[in-house]
C-alpha positions as CSV (number, residue, x, y, z in Angstrom):
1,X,103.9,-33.0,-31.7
2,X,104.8,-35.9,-34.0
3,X,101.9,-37.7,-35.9
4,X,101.2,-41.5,-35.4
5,X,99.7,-43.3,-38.5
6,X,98.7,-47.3,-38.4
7,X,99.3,-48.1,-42.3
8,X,98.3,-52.0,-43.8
9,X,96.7,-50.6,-47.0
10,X,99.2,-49.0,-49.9
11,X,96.4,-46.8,-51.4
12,X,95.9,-45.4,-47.7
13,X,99.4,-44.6,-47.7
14,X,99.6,-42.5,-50.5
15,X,96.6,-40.6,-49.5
16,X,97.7,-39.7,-46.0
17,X,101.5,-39.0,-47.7
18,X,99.5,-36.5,-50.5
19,X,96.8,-35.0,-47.7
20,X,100.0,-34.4,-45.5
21,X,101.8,-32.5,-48.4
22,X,98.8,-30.2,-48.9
23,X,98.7,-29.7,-45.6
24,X,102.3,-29.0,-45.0
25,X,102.0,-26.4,-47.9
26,X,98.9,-24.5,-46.5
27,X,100.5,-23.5,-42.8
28,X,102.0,-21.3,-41.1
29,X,106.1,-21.0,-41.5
30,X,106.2,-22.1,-37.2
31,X,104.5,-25.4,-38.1
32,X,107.6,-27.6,-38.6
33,X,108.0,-29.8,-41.7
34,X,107.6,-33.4,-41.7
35,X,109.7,-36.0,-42.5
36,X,108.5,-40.2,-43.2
37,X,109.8,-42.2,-40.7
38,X,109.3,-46.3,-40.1
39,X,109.2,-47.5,-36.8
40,X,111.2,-50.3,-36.8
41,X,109.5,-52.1,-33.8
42,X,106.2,-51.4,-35.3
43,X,106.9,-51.6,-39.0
44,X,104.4,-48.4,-38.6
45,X,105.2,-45.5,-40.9
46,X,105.2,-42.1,-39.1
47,X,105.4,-38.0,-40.1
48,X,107.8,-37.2,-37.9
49,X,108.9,-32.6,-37.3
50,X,111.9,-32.5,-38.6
51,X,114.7,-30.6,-36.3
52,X,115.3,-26.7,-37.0
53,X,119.0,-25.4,-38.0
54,X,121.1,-25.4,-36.0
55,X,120.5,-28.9,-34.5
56,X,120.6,-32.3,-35.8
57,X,118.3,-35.1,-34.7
58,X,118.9,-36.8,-31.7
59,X,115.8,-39.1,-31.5
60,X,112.9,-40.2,-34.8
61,X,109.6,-39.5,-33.4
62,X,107.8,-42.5,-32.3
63,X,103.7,-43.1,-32.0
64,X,104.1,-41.6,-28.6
65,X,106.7,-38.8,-28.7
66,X,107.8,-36.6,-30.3
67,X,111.4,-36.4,-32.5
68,X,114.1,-35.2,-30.0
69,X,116.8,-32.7,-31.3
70,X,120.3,-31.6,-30.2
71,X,122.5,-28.4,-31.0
72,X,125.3,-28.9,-33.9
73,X,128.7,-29.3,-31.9
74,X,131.1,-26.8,-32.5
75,X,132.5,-26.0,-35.6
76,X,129.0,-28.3,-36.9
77,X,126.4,-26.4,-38.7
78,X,122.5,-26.9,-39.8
79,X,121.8,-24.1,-42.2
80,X,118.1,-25.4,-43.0
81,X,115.4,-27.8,-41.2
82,X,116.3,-31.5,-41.8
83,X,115.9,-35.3,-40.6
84,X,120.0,-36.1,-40.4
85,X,121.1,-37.0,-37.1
86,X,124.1,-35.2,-38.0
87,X,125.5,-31.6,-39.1
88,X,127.6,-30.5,-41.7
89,X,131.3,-29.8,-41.1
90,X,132.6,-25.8,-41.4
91,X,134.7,-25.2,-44.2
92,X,138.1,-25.3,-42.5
93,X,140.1,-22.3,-44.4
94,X,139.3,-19.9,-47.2
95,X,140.9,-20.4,-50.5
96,X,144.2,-19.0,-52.2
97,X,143.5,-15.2,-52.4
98,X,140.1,-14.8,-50.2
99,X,139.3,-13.8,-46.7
100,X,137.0,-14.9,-43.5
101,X,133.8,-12.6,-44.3
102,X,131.7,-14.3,-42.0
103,X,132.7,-17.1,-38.9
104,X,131.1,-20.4,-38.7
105,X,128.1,-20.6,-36.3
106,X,125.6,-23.3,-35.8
107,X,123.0,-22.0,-39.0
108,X,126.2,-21.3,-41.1
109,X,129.3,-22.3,-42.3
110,X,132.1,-20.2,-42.6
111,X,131.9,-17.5,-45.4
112,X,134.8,-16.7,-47.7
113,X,135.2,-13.9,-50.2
114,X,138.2,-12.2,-52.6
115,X,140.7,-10.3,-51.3
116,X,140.6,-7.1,-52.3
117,X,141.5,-6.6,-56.0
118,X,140.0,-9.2,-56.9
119,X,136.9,-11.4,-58.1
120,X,135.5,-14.8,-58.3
121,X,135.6,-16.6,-61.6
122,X,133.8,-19.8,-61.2
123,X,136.2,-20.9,-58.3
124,X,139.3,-18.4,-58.8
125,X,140.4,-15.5,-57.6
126,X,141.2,-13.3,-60.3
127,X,142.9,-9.9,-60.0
128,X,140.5,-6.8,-61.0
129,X,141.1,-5.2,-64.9
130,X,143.2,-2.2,-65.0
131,X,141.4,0.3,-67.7
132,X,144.1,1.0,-70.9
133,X,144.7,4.8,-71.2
134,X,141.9,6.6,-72.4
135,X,139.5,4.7,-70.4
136,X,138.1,5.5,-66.8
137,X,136.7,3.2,-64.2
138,X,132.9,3.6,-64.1
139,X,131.8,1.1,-61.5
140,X,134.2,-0.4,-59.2
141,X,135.5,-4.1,-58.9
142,X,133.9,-6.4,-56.1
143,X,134.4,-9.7,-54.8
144,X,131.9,-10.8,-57.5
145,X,132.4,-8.9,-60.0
146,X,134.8,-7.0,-62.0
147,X,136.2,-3.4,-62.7
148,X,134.1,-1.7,-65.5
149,X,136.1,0.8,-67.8
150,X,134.4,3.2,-70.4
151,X,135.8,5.4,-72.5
152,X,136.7,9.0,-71.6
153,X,134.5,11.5,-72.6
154,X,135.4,15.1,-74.0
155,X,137.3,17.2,-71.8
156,X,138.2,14.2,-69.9
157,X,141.7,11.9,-69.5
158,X,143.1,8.9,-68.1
159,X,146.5,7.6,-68.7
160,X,145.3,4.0,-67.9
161,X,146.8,1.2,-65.6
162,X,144.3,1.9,-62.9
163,X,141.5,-0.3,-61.7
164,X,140.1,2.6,-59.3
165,X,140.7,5.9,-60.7
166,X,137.3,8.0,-63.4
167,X,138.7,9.5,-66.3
168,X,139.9,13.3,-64.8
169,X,139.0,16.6,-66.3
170,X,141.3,18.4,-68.3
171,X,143.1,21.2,-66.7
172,X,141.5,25.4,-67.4
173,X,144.6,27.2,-68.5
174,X,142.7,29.9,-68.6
175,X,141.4,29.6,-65.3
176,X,144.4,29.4,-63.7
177,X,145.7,32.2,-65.8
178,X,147.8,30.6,-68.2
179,X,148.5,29.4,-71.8
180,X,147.3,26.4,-73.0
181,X,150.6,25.1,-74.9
182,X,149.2,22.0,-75.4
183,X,145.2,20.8,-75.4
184,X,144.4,17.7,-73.5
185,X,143.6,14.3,-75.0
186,X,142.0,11.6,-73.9
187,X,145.8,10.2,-72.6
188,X,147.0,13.1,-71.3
189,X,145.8,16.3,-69.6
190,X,146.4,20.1,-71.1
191,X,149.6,21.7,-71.1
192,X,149.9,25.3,-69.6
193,X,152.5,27.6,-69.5
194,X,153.0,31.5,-68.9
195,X,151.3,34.1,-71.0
196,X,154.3,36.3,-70.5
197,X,156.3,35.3,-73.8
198,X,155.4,33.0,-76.6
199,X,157.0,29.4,-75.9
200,X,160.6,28.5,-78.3
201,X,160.6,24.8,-79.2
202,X,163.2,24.2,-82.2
203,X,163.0,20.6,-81.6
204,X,160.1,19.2,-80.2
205,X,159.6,15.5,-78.6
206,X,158.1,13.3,-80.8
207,X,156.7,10.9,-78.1
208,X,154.0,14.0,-77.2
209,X,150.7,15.1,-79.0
210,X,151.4,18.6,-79.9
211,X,148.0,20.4,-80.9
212,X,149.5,23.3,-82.0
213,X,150.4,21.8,-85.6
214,X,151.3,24.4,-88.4
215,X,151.2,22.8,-91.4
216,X,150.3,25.9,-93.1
217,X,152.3,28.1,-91.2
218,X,155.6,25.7,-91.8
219,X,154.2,26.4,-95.9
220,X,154.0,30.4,-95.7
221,X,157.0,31.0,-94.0
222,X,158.9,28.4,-96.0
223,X,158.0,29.9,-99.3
224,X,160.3,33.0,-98.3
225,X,163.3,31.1,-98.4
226,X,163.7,31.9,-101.5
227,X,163.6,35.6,-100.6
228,X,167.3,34.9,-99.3
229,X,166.0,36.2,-95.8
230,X,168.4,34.0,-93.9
231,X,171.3,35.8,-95.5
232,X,170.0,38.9,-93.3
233,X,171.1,39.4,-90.1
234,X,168.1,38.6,-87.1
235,X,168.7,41.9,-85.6
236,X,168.0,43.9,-88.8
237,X,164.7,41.3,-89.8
238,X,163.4,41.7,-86.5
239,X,163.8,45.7,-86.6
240,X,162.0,45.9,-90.1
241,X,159.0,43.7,-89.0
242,X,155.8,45.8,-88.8
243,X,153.8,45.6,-85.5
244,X,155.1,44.8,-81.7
245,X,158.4,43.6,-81.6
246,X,160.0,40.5,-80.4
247,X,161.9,41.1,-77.2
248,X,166.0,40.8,-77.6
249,X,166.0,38.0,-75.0
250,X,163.8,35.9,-76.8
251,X,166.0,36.4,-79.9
252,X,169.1,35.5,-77.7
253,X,167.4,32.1,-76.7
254,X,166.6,31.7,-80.2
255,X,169.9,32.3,-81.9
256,X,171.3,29.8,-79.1
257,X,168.7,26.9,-79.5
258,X,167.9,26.6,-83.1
259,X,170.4,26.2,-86.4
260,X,170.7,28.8,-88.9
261,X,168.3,27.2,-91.1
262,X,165.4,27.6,-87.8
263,X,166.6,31.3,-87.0
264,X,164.1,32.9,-89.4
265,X,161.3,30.4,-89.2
266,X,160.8,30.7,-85.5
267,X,161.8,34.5,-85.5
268,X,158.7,34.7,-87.9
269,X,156.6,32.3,-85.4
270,X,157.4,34.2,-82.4
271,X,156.4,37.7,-84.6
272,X,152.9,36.4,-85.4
273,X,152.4,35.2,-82.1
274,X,153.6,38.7,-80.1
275,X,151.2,40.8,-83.5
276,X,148.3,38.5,-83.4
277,X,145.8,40.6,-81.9
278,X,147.2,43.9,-83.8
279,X,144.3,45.0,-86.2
280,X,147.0,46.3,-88.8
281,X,148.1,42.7,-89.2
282,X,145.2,40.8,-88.4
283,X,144.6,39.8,-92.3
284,X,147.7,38.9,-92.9
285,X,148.0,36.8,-89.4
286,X,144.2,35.1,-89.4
287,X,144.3,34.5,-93.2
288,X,147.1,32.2,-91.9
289,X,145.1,30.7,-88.7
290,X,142.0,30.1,-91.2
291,X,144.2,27.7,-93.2
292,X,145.0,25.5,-90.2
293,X,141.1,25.2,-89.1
294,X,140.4,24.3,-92.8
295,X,142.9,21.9,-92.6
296,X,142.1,20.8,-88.7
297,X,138.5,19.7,-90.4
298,X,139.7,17.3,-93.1
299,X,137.5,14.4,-92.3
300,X,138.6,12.5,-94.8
301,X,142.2,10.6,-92.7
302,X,139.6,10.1,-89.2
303,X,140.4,6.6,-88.9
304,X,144.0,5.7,-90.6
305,X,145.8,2.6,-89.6
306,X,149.4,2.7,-88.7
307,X,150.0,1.1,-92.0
308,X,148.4,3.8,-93.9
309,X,150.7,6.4,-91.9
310,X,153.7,4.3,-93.0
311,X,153.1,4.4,-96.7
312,X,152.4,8.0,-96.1
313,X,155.6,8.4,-94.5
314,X,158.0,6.7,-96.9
315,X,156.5,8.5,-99.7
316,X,157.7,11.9,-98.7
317,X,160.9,13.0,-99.7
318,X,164.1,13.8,-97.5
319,X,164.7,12.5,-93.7
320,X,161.8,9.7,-93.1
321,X,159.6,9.8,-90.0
322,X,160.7,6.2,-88.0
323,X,157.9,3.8,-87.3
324,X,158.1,4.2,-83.6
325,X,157.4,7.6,-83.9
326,X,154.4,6.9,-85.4
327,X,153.2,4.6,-83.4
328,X,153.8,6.9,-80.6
329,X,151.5,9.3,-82.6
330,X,149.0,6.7,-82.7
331,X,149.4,6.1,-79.1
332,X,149.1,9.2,-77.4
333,X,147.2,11.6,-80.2
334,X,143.3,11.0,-81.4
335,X,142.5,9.3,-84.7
336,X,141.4,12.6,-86.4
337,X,145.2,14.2,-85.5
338,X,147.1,11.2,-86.6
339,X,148.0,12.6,-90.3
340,X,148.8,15.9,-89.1
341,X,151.0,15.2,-86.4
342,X,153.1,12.8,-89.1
343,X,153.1,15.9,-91.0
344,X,154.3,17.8,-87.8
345,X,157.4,15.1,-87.6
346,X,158.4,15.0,-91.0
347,X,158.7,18.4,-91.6
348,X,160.4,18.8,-88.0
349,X,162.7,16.8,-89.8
350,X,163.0,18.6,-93.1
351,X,162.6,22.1,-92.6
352,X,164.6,22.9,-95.3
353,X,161.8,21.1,-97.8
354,X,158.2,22.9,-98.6
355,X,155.4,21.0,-97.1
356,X,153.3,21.3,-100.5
357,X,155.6,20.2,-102.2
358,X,156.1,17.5,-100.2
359,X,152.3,16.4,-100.0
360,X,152.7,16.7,-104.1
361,X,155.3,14.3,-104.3
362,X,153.9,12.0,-101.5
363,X,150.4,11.7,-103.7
364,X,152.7,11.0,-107.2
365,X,154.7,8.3,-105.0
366,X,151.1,6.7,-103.5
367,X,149.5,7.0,-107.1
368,X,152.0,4.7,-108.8
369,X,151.7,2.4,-105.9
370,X,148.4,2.1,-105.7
371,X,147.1,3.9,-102.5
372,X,143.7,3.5,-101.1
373,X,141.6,6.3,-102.8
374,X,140.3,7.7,-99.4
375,X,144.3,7.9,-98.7
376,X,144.9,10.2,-101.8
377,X,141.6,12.2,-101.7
378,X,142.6,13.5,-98.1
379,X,146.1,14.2,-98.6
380,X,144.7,15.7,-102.2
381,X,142.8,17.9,-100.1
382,X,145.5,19.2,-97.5
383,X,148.3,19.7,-100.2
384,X,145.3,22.1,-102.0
385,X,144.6,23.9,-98.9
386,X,148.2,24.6,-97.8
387,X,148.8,25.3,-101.2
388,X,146.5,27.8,-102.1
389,X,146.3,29.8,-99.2
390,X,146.3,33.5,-99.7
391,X,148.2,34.4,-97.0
392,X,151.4,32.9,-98.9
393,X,150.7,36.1,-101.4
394,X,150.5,38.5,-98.4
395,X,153.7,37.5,-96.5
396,X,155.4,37.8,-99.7
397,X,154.2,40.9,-100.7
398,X,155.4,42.4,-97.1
399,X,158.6,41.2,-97.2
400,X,159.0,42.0,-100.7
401,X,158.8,45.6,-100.4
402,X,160.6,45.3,-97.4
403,X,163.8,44.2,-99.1
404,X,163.2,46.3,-101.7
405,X,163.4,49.4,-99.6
406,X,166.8,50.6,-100.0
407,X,166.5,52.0,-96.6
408,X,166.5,48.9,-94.8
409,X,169.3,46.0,-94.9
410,X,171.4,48.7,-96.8
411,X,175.6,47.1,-96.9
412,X,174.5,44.8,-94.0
413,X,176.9,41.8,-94.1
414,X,175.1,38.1,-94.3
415,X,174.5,36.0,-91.0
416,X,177.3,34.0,-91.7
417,X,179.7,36.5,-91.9
């Protein structure tokens, strides 16, 4: 029911128009709101209901009746109560990359969100973050908003360029029975390979993480070059080494995969590997194994720069490690692995050079160029493990007495030969 009002005075105006308002804001929601309206046969001002959504007025109220609505005509809406005697227009078609969520009816107009994939920025469309490797997607994109990524945890990979996919767990080798021959990082998940015979890599990728690195093993067995062991025949080395024996097929495969210079080094390798849980050998073996956790633990090189690799790298003597190697080191390995693993390739590359004696010329090269001090103090402290390690003086002593004993090697001819 419209209300009729017979205005002359201003004042009386703006009391009804303030006593209406508090009125208005006291009721019920089913009491309609009012709009002003002027008769203009009258010239009498009038609180006329204004029309629910979904309908558009038809007729103003007048002192008699009340104000006449009509529905919105199709493809028309009225999404809230008002005085226009018309109704908005739907919004013809969605926008480049959205989709229809809702039709237009006669309370709204049509509704249009991102395709999937995508999100709205102010009034684009834009296509949903893929997470780099070593990230994981934590919450899902939506049409309004984007893909969150977080870093993977420990234990955990992702190799990246997915805007759906949680960092994964790495892989139990040991739960499915097998060796891990390479741990997991945050990039990539864990190697695993057979238990049955120790795993024969002369030349390994340098693209990969390896987390096997033997910096101090490469140091021990390299010292007994100068034992002229390569001049003995594999056959007879292998026969004189104490312990469990490497099989003859493995030292087929490893007289056909790696150069003469190798034969011994990985001979050795796959000797301490077969004779590491033999308690005769154990101090000779772990004194070994102890070296590489000390050297594992060097905090000092946690966060190096690919810079700081480089200068490490060109101040080694012999074959250089290439920069795309290390940036593949510093791409796929974590921070705390980065020096080792450029080790790991240089002396891959110069296994005929002693990797203390390679760390001591490296820190004489950096010195006169004026290296970082947290640069020098951490190599400093890797070239003194490596160097120092007492298993050095028990491989030597072994393989000492065994050339010594005239029993063994006796008028065998070089490998050469």
């Amino acid at each position: 029911m419209s209300t009729r009002t017979v205005t002359s005075n201003p004042a009386m105006k703006l009391m009804l128009l303030f006593t209406a308002s508090l009125s208005w804001a006291f009721q019920p929601q089913a009491v309609p709101p009012k709009y002003q309206y002027r008769d203009p046969l009258t010239s009498d001002l009038l609180f006329c209901d204004q029309c629910p959504p979904g309908t558009a007025v038809k007729r103003h109220c007048t002192a008699d009746t009340p104000t006449e609505c009509q529905p919105c005509p199709e493809r028309h809406f009225a999404e809230n109560w008002h005085w226009g005697d018309t109704c908005q227009y739907c919004t013809s078609v969605c926008k480049e990359r959205q989709l229809v969520k809702q039709q237009c009816n006669s309370t709204h107009d049509q509704l249009c969100e991102c395709a999937p994939g995508f999100h709205l920025v102010v009034e684009f469309c834009i296509a949903h973050v893929t997470c780099l490797p070593g990230y994981g997607v934590t919450a899902l994109g939506t049409p309004v908003s984007d893909t969150v990524c977080e870093g993977c945890p420990d234990g955990y990979f992702s190799t990246g360029g997915t805007s759906t996919e949680p960092c994964r767990p790495h892989k139990s080798c040991s739960e499915l029975g097998l060796k891990t021959l390479r741990w997991g990082t945050s990039t990539s998940d864990s190697l695993c390979g057979s238990k049955e015979k120790p795993t024969l890599e002369c030349f390994q990728h340098p693209t990969v993480c390896h987390n096997d690195v033997t910096l101090c093993e490469d140091a021990v067995f390299q010292s007994l070059a100068s034992l002229q062991l390569s001049s003995v025949p594999l056959e007879r080395l292998l026969e004189s080494l104490p312990g469990q024996r490497v099989d003859h097929k493995s030292l087929e495969r490893l007289k056909k995969s790696c150069s003469p210079q190798q034969q011994v080094l990985q001979l050795l390798r796959l000797w301490k590997e077969q004779n590491k849980d033999q308690d005769k050998l154990y101090g000779i073996i772990q004194g070994v194994n102890h070296c590489e956790r000390k050297v594992s633990r060097c905090n000092n090189l946690r966060n190096l720069t690919v810079d700081d690799l480089m200068k490490v790298t060109n101040s080694l003597p012999g074959i250089r490690v290439q920069e795309v190697d290390v940036q593949a080191v510093v791409s796929t390995c974590l921070p705390r692995q980065y020096i080792l693993q450029v080790l790991h390739l240089w002396k891959a590359a110069n296994y005929n050079l002693d990797v203390a004696k390679g760390l001591s010329h490296s820190l004489r090269v950096l010195r006169s160029q004026g290296a970082p001090r947290y640069l020098l103090k951490g190599l400093k402290k890797i070239s003194r493990i490596i160097g120092t390690t007492s298993a050095r003086k028990m491989y030597e002593k072994m393989f000492v007495n065994m050339l010594q004993d005239e029993s063994c090697f006796k008028a065998h001819k070089p490998l050469n030969e």
